[in-house]
N, C-alpha and C positions, 0 to 999 in steps of 0.2 A: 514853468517847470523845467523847459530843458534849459533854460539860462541859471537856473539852479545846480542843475545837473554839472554843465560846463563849466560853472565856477567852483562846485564841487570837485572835479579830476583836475582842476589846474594846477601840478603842478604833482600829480602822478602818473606812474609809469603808461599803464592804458591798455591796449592790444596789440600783441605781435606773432610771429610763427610759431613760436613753443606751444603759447597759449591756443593756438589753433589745433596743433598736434596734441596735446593735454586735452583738448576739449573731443578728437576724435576718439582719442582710445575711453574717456570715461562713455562715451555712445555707446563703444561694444561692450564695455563691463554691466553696462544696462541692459545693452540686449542677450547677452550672458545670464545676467541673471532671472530676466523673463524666462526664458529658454528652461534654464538649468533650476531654478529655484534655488540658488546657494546664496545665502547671505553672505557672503567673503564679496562676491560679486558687486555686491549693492554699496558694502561699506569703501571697497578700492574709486570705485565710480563716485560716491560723496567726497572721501578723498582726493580727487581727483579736481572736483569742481570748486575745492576749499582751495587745493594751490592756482585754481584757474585764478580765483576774485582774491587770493592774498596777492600775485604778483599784477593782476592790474590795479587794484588800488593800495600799491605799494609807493612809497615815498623815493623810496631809495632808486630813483632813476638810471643812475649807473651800473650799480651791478644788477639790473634786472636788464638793460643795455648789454653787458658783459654776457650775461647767460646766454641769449636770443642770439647776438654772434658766435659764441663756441657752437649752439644751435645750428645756427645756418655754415660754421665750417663743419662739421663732421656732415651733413647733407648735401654741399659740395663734392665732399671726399666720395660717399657714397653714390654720388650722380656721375663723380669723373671715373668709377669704375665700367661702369654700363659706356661713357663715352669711349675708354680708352681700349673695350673689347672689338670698337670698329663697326657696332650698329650703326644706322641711321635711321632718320624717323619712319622710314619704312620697315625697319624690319631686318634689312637687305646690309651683309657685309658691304662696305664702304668700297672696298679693295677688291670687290668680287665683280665690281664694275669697269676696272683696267685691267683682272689678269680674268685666267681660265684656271680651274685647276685640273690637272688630270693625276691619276695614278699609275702605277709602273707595274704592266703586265705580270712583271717577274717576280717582286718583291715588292710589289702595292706602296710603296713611300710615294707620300705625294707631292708631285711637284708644280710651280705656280709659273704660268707662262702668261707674256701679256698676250692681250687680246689684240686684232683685228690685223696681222700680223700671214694671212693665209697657214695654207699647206708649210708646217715647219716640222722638221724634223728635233723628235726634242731625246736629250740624251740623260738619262736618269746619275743625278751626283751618289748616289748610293750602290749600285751593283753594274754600272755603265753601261747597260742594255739601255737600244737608240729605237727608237718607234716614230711615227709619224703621225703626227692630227693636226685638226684644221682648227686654227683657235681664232 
């Protein structure tokens, strides 16, 4: 049977990340429509698992190839916003690890001084009042 199977899909497209994402959201239109009782729910989720098994046992290799890459760039795009705000897998500003920030007694702008640097005298670029902390 699975040599059946095998020689069955040879020579279609199969499983890839769309179809993982496609197969998450018909989950919660399921659990939506348990929940909720709305058939809209029920028929978007059949929907759902009709374009799951047309694009893997689709012929057309390429452009189901094509999609699954447009796929994975706009979920790059959307992962290098989170990278390029300066998290790290902690949690923790990236850059909050080399400076200090303090704010300015007088007129609170804040400003970013490095760290381990002792007792320095730091002079506000915005209203030039000079204070003193220990970064």
């Amino acid at each position: 049977m699975r040599d059946r199977f095998r020689q069955f899909m040879m020579g279609r497209y199969g499983n890839d990340h769309l179809n993982g994402l496609i197969f998450v959201i018909a989950l919660v239109f399921v659990v939506l429509d348990i929940v909720l009782k709305k058939d809209i729910f029920q028929i978007i989720a059949l929907i759902c698992l009709v374009l799951i098994y047309f694009r893997m046992f689709s012929r057309n290799v390429e452009k189901r190839y094509a999609e699954n890459q447009k796929f994975l760039g706009l979920l790059d795009r959307i992962k290098s916003i989170f990278v390029r705000s300066g998290r790290s897998s902690y949690g923790k500003r990236t850059e909050d690890r080399q400076y200090k920030i303090y704010s300015c007694p007088r007129c609170r702008q804040k400003i970013r001084v490095p760290r381990g640097k002792g007792r320095i005298r730091i002079r506000c670029p915005r209203c030039g009042n000079s204070f003193i902390k220990k970064t």
